[in-house]
mmCIF file as Biopython writes it, N, C-alpha, C and O atoms, coordinates in Angstrom:
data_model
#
loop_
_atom_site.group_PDB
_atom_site.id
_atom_site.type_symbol
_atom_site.label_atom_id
_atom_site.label_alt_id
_atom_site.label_comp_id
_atom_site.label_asym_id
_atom_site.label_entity_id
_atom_site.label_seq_id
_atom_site.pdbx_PDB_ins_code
_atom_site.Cartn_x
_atom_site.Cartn_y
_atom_site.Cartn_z
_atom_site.occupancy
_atom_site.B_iso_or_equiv
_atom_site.auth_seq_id
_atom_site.auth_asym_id
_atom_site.pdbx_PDB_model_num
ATOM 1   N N  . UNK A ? 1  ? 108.355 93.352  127.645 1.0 0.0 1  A 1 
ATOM 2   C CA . UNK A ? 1  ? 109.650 93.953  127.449 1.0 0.0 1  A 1 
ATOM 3   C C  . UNK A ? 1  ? 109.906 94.097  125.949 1.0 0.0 1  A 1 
ATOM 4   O O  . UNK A ? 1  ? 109.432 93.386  125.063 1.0 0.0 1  A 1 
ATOM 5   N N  . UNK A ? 2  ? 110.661 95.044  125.821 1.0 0.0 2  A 1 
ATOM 6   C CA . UNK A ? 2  ? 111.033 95.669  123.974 1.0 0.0 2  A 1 
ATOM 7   C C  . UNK A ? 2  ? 112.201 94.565  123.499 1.0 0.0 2  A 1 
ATOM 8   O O  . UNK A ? 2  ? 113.189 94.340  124.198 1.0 0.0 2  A 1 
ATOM 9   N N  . UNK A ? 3  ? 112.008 94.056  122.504 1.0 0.0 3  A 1 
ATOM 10  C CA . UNK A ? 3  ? 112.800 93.668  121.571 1.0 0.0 3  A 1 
ATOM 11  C C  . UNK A ? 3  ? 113.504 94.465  120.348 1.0 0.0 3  A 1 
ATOM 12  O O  . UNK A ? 3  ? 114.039 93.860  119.419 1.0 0.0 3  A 1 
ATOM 13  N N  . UNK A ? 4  ? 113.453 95.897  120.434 1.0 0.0 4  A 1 
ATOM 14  C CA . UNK A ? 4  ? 113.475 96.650  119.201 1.0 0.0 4  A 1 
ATOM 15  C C  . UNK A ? 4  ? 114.663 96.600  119.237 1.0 0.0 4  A 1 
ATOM 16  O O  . UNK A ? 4  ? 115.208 96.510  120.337 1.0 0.0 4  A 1 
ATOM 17  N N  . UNK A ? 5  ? 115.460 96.644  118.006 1.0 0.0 5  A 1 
ATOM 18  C CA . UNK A ? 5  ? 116.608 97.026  117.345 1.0 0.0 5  A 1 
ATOM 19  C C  . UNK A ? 5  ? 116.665 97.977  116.589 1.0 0.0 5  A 1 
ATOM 20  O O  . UNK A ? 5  ? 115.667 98.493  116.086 1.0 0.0 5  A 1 
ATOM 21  N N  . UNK A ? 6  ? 117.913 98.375  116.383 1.0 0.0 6  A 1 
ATOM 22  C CA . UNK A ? 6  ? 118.030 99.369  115.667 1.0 0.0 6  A 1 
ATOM 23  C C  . UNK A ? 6  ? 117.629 99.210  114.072 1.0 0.0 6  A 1 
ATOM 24  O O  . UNK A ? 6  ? 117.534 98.111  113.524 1.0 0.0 6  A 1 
ATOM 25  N N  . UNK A ? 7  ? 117.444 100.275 113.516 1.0 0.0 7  A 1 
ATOM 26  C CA . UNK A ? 7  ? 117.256 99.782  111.802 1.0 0.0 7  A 1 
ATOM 27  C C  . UNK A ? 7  ? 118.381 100.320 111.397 1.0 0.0 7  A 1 
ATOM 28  O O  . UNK A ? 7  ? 118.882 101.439 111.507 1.0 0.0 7  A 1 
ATOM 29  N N  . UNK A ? 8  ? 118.813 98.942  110.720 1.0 0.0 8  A 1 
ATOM 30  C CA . UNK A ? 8  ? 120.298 99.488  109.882 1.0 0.0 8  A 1 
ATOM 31  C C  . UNK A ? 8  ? 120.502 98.216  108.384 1.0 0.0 8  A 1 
ATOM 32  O O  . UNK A ? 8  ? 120.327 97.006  108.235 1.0 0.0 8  A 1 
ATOM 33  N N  . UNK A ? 9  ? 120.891 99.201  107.654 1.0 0.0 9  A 1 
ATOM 34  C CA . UNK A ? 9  ? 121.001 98.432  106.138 1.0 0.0 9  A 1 
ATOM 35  C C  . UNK A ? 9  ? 121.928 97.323  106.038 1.0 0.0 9  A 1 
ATOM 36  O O  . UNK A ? 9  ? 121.971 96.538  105.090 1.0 0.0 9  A 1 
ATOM 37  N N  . UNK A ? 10 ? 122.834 97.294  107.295 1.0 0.0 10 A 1 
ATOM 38  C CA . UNK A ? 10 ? 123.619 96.150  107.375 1.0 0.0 10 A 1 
ATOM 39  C C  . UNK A ? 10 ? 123.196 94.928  108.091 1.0 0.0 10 A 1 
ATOM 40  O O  . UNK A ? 10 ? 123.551 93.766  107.891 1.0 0.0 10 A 1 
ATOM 41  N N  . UNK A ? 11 ? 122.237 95.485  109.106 1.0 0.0 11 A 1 
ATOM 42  C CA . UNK A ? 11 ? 121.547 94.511  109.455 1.0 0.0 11 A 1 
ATOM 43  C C  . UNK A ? 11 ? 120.379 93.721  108.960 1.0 0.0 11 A 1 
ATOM 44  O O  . UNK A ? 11 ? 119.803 92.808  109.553 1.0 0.0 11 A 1 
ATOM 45  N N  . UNK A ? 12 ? 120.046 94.360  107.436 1.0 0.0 12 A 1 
ATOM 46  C CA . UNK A ? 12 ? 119.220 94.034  106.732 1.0 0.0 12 A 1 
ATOM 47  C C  . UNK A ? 12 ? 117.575 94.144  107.300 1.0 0.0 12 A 1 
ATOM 48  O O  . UNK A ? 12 ? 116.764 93.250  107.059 1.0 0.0 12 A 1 
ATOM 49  N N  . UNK A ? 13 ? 117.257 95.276  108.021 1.0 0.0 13 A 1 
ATOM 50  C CA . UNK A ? 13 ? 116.120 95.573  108.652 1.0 0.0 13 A 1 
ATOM 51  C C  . UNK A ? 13 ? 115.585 96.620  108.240 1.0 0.0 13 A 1 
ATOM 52  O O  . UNK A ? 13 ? 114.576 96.998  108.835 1.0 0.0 13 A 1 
ATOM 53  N N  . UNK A ? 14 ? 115.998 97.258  107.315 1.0 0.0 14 A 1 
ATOM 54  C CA . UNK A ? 14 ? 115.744 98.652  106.764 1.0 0.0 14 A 1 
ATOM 55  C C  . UNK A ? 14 ? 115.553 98.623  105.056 1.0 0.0 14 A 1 
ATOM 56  O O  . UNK A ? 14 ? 116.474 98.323  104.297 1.0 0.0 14 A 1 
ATOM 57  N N  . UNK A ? 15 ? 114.276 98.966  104.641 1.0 0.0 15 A 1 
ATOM 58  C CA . UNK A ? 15 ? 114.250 99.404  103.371 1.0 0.0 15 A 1 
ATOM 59  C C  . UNK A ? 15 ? 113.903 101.143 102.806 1.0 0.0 15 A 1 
ATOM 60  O O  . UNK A ? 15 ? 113.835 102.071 103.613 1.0 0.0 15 A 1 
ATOM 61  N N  . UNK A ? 16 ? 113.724 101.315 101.383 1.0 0.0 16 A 1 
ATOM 62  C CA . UNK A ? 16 ? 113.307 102.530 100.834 1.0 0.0 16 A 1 
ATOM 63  C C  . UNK A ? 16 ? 112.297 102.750 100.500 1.0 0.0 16 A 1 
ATOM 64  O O  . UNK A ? 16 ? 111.861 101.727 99.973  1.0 0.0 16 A 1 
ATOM 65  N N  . UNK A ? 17 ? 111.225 103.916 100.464 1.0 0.0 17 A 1 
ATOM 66  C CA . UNK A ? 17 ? 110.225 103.773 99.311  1.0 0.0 17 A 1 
ATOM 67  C C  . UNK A ? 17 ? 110.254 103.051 98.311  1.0 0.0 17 A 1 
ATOM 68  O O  . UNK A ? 17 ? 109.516 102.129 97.966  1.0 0.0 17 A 1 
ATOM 69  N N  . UNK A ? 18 ? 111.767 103.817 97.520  1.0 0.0 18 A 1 
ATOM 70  C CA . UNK A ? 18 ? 112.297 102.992 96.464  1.0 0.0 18 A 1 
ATOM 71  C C  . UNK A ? 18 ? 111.959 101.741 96.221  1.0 0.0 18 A 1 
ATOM 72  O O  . UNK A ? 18 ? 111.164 101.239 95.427  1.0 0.0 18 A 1 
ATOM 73  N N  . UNK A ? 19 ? 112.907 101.164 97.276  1.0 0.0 19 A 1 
ATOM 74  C CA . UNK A ? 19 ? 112.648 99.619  96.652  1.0 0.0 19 A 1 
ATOM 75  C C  . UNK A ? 19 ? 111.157 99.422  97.058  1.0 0.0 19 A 1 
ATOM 76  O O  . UNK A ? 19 ? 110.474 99.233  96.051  1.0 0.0 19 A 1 
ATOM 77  N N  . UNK A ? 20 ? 110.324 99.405  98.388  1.0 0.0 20 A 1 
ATOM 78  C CA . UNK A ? 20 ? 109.199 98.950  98.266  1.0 0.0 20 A 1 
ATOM 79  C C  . UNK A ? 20 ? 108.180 99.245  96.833  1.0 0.0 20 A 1 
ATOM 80  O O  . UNK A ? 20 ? 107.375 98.379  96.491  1.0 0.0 20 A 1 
ATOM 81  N N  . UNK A ? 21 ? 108.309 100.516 96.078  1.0 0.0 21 A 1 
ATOM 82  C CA . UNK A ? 21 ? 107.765 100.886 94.730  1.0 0.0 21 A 1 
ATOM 83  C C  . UNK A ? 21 ? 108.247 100.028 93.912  1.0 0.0 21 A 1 
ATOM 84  O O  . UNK A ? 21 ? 107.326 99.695  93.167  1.0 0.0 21 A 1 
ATOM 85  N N  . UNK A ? 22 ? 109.519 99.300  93.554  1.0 0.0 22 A 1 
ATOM 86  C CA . UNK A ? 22 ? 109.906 98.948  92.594  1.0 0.0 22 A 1 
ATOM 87  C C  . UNK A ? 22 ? 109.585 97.097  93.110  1.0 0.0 22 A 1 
ATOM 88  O O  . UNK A ? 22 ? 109.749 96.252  92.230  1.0 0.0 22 A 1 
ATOM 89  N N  . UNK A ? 23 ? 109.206 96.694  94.338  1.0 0.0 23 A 1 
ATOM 90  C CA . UNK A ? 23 ? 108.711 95.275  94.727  1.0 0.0 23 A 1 
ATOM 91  C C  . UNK A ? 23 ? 107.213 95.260  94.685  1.0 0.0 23 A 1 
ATOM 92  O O  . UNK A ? 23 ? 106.607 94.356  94.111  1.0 0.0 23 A 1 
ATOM 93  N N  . UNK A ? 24 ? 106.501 96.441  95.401  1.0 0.0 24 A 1 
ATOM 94  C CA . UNK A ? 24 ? 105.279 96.329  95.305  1.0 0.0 24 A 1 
ATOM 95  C C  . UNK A ? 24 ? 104.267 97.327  94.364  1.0 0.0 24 A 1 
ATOM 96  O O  . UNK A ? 24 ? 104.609 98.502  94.232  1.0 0.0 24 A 1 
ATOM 97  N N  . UNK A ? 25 ? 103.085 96.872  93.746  1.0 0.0 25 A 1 
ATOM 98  C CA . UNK A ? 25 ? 102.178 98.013  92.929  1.0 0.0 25 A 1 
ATOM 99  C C  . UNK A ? 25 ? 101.582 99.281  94.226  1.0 0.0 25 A 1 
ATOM 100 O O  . UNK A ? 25 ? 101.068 99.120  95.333  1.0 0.0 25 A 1 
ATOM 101 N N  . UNK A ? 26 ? 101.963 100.561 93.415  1.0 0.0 26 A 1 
ATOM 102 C CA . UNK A ? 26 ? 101.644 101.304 93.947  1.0 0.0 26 A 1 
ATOM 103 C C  . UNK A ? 26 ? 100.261 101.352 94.836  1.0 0.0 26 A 1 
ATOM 104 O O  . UNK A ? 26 ? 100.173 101.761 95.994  1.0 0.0 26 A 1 
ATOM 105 N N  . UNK A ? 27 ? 99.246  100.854 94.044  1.0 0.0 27 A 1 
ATOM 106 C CA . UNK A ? 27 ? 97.906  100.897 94.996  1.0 0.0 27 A 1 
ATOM 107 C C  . UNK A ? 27 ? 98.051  100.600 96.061  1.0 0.0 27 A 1 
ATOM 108 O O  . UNK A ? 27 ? 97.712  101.241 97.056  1.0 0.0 27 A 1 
ATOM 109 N N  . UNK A ? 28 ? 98.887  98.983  95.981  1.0 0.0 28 A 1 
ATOM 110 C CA . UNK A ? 28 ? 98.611  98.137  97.285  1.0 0.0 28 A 1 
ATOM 111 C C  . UNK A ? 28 ? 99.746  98.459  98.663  1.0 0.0 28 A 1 
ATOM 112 O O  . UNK A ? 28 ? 99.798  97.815  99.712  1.0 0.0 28 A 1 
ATOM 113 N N  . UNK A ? 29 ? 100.597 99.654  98.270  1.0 0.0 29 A 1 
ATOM 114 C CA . UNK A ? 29 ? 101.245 100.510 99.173  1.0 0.0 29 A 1 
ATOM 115 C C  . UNK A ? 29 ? 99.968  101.361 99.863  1.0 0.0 29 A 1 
ATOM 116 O O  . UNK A ? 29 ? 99.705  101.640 101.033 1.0 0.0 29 A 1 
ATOM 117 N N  . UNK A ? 30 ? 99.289  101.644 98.568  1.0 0.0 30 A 1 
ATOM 118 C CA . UNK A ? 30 ? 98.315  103.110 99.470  1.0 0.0 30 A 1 
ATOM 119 C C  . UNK A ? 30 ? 97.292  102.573 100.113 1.0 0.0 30 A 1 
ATOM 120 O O  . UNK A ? 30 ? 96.600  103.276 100.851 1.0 0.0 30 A 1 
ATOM 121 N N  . UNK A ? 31 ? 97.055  101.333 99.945  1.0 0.0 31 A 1 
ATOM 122 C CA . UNK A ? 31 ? 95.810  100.693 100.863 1.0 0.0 31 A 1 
ATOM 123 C C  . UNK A ? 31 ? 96.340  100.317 102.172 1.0 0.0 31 A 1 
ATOM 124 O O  . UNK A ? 31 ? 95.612  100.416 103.160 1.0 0.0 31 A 1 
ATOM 125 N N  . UNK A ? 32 ? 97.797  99.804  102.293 1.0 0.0 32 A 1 
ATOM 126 C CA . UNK A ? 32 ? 98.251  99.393  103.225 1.0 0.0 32 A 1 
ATOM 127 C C  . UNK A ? 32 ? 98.504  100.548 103.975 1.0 0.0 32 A 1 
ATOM 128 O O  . UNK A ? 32 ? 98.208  100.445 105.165 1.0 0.0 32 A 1 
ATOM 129 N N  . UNK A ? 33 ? 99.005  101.704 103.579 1.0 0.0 33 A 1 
ATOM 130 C CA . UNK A ? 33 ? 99.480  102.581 104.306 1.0 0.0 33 A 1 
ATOM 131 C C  . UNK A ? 33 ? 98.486  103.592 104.924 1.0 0.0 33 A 1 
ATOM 132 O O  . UNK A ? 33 ? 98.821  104.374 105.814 1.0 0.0 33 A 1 
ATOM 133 N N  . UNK A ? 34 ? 97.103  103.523 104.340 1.0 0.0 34 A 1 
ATOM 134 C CA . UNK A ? 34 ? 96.046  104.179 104.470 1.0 0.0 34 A 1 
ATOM 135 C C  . UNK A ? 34 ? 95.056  102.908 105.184 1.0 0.0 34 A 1 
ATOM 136 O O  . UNK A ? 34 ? 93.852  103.159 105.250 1.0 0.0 34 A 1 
ATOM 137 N N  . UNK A ? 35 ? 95.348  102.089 105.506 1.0 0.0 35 A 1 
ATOM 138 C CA . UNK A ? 35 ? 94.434  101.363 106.682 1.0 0.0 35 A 1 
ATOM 139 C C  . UNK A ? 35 ? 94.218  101.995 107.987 1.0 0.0 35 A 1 
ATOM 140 O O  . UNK A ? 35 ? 95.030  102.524 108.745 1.0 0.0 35 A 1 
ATOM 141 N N  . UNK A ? 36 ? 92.761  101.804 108.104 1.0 0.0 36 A 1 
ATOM 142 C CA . UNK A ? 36 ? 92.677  102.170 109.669 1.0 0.0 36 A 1 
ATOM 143 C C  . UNK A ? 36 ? 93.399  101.279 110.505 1.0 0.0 36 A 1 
ATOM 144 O O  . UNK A ? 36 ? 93.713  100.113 110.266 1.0 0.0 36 A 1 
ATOM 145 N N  . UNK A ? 37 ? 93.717  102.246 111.924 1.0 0.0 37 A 1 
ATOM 146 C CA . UNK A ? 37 ? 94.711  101.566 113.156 1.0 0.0 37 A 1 
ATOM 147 C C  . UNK A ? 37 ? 93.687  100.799 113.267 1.0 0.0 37 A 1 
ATOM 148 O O  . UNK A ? 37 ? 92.553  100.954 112.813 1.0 0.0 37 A 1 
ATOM 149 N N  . UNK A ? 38 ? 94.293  99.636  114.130 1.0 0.0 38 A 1 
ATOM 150 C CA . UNK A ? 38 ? 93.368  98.619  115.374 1.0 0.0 38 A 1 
ATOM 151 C C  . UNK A ? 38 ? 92.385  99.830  116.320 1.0 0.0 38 A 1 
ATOM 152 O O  . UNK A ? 38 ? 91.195  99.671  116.591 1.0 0.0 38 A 1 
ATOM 153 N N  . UNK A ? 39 ? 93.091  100.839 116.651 1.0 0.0 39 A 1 
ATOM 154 C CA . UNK A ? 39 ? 92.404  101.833 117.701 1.0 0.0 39 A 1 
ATOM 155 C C  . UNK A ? 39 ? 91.289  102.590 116.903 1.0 0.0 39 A 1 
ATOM 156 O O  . UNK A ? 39 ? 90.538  103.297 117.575 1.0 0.0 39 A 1 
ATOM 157 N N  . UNK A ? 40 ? 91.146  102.543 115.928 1.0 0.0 40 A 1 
ATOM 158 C CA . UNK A ? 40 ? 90.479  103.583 115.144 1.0 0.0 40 A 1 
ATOM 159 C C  . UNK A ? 40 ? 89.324  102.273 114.878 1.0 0.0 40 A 1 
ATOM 160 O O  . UNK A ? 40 ? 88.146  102.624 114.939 1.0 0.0 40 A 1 
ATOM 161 N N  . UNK A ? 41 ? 89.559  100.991 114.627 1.0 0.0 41 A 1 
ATOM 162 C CA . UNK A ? 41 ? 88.158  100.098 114.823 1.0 0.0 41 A 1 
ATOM 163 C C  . UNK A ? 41 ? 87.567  100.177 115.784 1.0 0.0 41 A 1 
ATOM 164 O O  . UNK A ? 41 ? 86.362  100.389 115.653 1.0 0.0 41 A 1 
ATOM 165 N N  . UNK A ? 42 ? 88.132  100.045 117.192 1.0 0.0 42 A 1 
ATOM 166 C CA . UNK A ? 42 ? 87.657  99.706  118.567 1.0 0.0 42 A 1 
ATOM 167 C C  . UNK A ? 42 ? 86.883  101.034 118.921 1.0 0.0 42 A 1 
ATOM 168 O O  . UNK A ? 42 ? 86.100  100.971 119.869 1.0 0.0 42 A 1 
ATOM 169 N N  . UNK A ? 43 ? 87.019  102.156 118.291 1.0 0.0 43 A 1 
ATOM 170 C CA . UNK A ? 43 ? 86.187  103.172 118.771 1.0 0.0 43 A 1 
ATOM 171 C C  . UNK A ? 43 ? 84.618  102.926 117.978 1.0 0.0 43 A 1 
ATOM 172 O O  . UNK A ? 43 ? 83.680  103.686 118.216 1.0 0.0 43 A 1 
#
């Protein structure tokens, strides 16, 4: 069963590029975001 909530800035579940750029170095955004899925190993 789903546990999802909504994303909302008041609920503090939601960020920006922004801030993730200004918390994390750019590379280690593009490695993370450019990882292969779990599904894309298993093939």
């Amino acid at each position: 069963m789903s546990t999802a909530r909504r994303c909302s800035k008041s609920l503090g579940n939601f960020t920006t590029i922004r801030t993730l750029l200004e918390t994390y170095e750019p590379l280690a955004l593009r490695l993370f975001f450019c990882r292969p899925t779990i599904a894309a190993r298993l093939i």
